[in-house]
C-alpha positions in Angstrom: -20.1 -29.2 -12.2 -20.8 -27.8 -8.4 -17.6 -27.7 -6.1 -17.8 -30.3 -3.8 -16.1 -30.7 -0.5 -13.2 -32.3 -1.1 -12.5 -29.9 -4.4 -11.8 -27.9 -1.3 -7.7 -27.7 -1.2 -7.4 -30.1 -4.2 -5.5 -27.4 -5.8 -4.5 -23.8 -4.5 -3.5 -20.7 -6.0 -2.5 -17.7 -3.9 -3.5 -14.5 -6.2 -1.3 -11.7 -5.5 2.3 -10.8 -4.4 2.3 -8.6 -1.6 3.3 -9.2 1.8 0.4 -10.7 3.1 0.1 -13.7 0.3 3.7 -14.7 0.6 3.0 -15.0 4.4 0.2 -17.2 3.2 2.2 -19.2 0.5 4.5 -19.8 3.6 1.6 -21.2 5.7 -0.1 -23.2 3.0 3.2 -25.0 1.4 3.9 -26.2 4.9 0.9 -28.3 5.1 0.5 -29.3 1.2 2.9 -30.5 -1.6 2.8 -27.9 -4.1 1.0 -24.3 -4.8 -0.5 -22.1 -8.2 1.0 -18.6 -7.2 -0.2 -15.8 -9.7 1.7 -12.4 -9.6 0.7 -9.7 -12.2 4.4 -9.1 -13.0 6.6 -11.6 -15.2 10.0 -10.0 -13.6 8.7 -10.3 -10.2 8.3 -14.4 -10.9 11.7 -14.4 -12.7 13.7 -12.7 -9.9 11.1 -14.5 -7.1 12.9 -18.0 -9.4 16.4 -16.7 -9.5 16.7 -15.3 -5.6 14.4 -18.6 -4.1 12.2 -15.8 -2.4 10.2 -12.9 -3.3 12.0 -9.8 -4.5 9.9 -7.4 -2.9 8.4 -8.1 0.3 9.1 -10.7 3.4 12.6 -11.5 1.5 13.9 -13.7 4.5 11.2 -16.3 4.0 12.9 -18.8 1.2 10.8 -21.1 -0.9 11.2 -24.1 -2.4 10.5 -23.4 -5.8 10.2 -26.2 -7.2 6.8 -27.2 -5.5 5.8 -23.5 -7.4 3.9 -22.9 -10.0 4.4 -19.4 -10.7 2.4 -17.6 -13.8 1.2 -14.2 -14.5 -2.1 -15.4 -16.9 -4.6 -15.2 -14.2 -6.5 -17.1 -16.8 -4.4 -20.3 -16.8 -4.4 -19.9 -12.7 -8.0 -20.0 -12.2 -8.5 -22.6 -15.1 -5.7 -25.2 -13.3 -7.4 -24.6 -9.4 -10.0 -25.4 -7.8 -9.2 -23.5 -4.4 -8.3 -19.5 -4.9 -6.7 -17.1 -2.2 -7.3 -13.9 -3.1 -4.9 -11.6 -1.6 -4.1 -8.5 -3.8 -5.2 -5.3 -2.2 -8.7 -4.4 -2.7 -8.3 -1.0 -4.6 -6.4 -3.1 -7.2 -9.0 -6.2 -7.0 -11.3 -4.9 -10.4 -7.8 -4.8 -12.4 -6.8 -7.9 -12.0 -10.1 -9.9 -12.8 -10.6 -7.1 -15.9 -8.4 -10.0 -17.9 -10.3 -12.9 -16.7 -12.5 -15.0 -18.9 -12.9 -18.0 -17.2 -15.7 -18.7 -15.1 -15.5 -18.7 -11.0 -18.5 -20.1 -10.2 -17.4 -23.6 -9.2 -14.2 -22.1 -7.7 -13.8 -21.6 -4.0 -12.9 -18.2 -3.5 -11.0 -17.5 -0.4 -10.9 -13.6 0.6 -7.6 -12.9 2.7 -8.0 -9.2 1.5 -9.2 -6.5 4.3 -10.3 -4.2 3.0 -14.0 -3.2 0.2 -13.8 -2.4 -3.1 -13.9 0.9 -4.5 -16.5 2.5 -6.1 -18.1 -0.8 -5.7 -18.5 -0.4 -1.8 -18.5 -3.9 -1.9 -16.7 -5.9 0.4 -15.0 -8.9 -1.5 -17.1 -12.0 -0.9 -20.1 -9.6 -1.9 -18.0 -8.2 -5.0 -17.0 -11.8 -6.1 -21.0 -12.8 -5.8 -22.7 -10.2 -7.4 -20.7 -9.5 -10.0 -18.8 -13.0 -10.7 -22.1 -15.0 -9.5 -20.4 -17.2 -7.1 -22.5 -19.0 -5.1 -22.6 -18.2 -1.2 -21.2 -21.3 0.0 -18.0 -21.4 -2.0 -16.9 -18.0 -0.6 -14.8 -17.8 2.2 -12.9 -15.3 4.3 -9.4 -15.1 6.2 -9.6 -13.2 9.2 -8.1 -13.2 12.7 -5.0 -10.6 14.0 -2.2 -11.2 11.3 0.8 -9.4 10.5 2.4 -10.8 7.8 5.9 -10.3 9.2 5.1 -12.5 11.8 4.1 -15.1 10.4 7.6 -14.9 8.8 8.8 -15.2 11.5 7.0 -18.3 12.6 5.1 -16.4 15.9 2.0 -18.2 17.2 -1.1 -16.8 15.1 -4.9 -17.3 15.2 -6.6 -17.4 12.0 -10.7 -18.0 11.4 -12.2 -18.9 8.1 -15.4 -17.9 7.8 -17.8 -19.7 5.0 -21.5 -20.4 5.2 -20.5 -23.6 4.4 -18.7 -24.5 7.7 -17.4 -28.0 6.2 -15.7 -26.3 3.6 -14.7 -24.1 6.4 -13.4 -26.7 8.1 -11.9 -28.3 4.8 -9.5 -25.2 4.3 -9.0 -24.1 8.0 -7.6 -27.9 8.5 -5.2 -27.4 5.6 -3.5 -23.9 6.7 -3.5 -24.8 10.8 0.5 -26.1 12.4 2.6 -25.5 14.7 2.0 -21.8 14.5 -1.2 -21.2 13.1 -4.2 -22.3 15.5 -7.6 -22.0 13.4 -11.1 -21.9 14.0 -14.5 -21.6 11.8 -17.4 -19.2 11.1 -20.5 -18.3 9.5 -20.0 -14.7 9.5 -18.4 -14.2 6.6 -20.0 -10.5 5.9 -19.1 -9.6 9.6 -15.6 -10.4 9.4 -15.5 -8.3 6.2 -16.4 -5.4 7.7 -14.9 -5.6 10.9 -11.4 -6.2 8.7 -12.5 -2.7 7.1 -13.5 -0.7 10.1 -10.1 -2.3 12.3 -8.3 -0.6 9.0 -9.7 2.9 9.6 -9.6 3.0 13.4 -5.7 2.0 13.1 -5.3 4.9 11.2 -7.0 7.0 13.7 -5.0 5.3 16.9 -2.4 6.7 14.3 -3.1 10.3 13.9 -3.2 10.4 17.4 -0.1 8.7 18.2 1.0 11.6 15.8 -0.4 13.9 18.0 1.7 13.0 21.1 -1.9 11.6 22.6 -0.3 8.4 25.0 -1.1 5.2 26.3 -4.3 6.5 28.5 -6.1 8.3 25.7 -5.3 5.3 23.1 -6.9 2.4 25.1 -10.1 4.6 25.8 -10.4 5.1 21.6 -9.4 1.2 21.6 -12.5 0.7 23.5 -14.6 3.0 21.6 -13.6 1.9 18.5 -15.2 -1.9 19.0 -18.4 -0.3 20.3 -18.7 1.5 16.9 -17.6 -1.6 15.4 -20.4 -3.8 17.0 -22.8 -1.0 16.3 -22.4 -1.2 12.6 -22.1 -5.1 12.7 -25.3 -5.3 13.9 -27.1 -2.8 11.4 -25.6 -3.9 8.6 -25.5 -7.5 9.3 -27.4 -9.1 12.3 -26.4 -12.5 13.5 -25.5 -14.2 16.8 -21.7 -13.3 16.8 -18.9 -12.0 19.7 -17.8 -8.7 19.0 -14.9 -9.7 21.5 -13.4 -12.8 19.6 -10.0 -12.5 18.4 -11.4 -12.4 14.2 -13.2 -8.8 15.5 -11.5 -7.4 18.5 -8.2 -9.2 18.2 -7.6 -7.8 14.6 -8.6 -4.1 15.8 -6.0 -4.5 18.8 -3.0 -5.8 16.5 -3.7 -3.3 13.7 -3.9 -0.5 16.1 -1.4 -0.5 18.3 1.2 -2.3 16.5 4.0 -0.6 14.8 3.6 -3.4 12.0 0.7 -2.3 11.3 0.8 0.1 7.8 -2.6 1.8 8.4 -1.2 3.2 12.1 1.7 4.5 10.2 -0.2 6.3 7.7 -2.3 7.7 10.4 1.2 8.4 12.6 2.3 10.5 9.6 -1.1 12.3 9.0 -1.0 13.2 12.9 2.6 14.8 12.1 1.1 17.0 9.7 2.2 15.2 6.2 -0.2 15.6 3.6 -2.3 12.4 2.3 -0.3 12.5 -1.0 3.1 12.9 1.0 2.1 10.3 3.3 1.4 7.8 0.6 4.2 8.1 -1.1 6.8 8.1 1.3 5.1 4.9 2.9 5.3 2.8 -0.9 2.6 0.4 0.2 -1.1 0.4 0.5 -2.9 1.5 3.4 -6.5 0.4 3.0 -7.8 1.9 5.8 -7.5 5.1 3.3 -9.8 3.6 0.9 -11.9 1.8 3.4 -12.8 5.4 5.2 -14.4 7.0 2.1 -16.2 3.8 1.4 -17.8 3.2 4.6 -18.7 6.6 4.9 -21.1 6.1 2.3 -22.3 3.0 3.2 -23.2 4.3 6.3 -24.9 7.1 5.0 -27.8 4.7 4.4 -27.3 3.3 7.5 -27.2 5.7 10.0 -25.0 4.5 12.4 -23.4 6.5 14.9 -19.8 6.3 13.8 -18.1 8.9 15.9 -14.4 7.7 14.8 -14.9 7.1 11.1 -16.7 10.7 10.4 -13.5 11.9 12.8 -11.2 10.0 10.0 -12.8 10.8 7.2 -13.2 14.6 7.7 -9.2 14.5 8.2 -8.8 12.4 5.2 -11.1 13.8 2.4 -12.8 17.0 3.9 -9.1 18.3 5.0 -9.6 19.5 8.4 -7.0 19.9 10.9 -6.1 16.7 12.8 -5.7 18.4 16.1 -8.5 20.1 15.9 -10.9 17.4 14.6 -9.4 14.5 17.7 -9.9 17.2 20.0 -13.8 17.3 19.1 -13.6 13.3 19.0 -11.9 13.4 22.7 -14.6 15.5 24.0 -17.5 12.9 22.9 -15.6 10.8 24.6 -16.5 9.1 28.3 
């Protein structure tokens, strides 16, 4: 049976347990009754029951659990909803769906995941199409400048959904907007993708050269770099009629660079220090997909051909191991 409009919200599960998706439980369960939440891990849910929040990341947001349905079958999740956020990181994304068996194609799949999937070089909505044949119009994306831990904290945030579909847009971006989340609708759903991926990587250089002691100056000229290189790829890769300066594109590059929220900056802050890849990882205990992002966009644009001054700058740091000072100072000088 095809997903029709109003299928849209009937039912929602939030797929994943991170940060980011209990910000979004928050959002959603303010505007509807109840919620599906999956989590991979049984003792996650059964301390997430017991403490009336989640164990392990935004613990000062308390839930009602009792308008929760937690479960860790992803199964029984996608069989009970008709409306999916997906919002587990997106070198993880293959895992979770290895165990799946029931069909997606008359789910609406919501993507709040920024980043592309490895070895895929997919980004999601393209992942969940080609390889889970769901049509166009039932995917979506959730984009706009986000930190999770404001939206904790109940701070004014813009969010767009993007969906070919722009009444099913419109469906879900009505359902999630309130008092602190203003929302608005798009068509470019691969655009937002990859700006989401790119905003990752150029974070993580603003990092390494916040590491490097470069200030305020030097940081708003790479700022302004950055979303030329961004538009520049937008338009090769995918070219519609779109804003390159709207808070979904430019907005989400600004927060993620510059804020000390942002996990990508600090990965790039500790690479700038001199910590090792490994080190950095590990002493960081969370994902920074801009690390993924930057090999995987490197090869798309191989094809391409883009001029991407900042992403070959990040990647040679990253993968090819040369010296950060050395390799900024070569970006600087390209430069105007």
């Amino acid at each position: 049976m095809p997903l029709r409009d109003g299928d849209v919200g009937a039912s929602i599960a939030i797929m994943g347990g991170g940060s980011w998706a209990t910000a979004i439980a928050k959002i959603v369960l303010e505007q509807v009754d109840h919620i599906t939440w999956y989590m991979r891990r049984q003792d996650s849910i059964d301390e997430f029951k017991r403490l009336g929040h989640n164990p392990g990341y935004l613990t000062s947001v308390h839930f009602d659990t009792n308008r929760i349905t937690f479960s860790s079958d992803i199964n029984e999740v996608v069989r009970s909803c008709s409306t999916l956020v997906f919002v587990t990181p997106s070198p993880y994304l293959k895992n979770h769906l290895k165990k799946l068996k029931v069909k997606l194609h008359d789910k609406f799949i919501i993507t709040a995941i920024k980043g592309i999937v490895p070895d895929e070089n997919l980004v999601c909505s393209e992942f969940f199409r080609q390889v889970y044949n769901v049509p166009e119009d039932n995917l979506a994306v959730l984009g706009g400048p986000s930190h999770a831990e404001e939206v904790a904290l109940g701070r004014l945030t813009y969010l767009t959904v993007g969906c070919t579909d722009t009444t099913k847009a419109q469906r879900f971006a009505d359902i999630i907007a309130g008092s602190y989340v203003k929302t608005k609708t798009s068509n470019d759903v691969i655009g937002i993708e990859y700006a989401s991926v790119l905003k990752n990587v150029y974070a993580i250089a603003a990092g390494i050269c916040n590491g490097l002691k470069y200030g305020d100056n030097f940081q708003s000229v790479l700022m302004s770099n950055a979303v030329q290189e961004m538009n520049r790829f937008l338009r090769a890769v995918y070219p519609i009629e779109r804003n390159v300066y709207d808070s979904v594109y430019l907005g989400d590059l600004l927060v993620t660079g510059y804020s000390n929220f942002s996990r990508n900056r600090v990965f790039g802050t500790m690479i700038g220090k001199g910590y090792s890849v490994k080190s950095a990882q590990i002493e960081m205990e969370m994902i920074a997909e801009g690390y993924f992002g930057t090999k995987c966009m490197k090869t798309i644009n191989r094809n391409l051909h883009v001029n991407m001054p900042i992403l070959d700058a990040v990647y040679n740091i990253l993968y090819e191991r040369i010296s950060p000072a050395i390799e900024i100072k070569l970006l600087t000088d390209s430069f105007r």
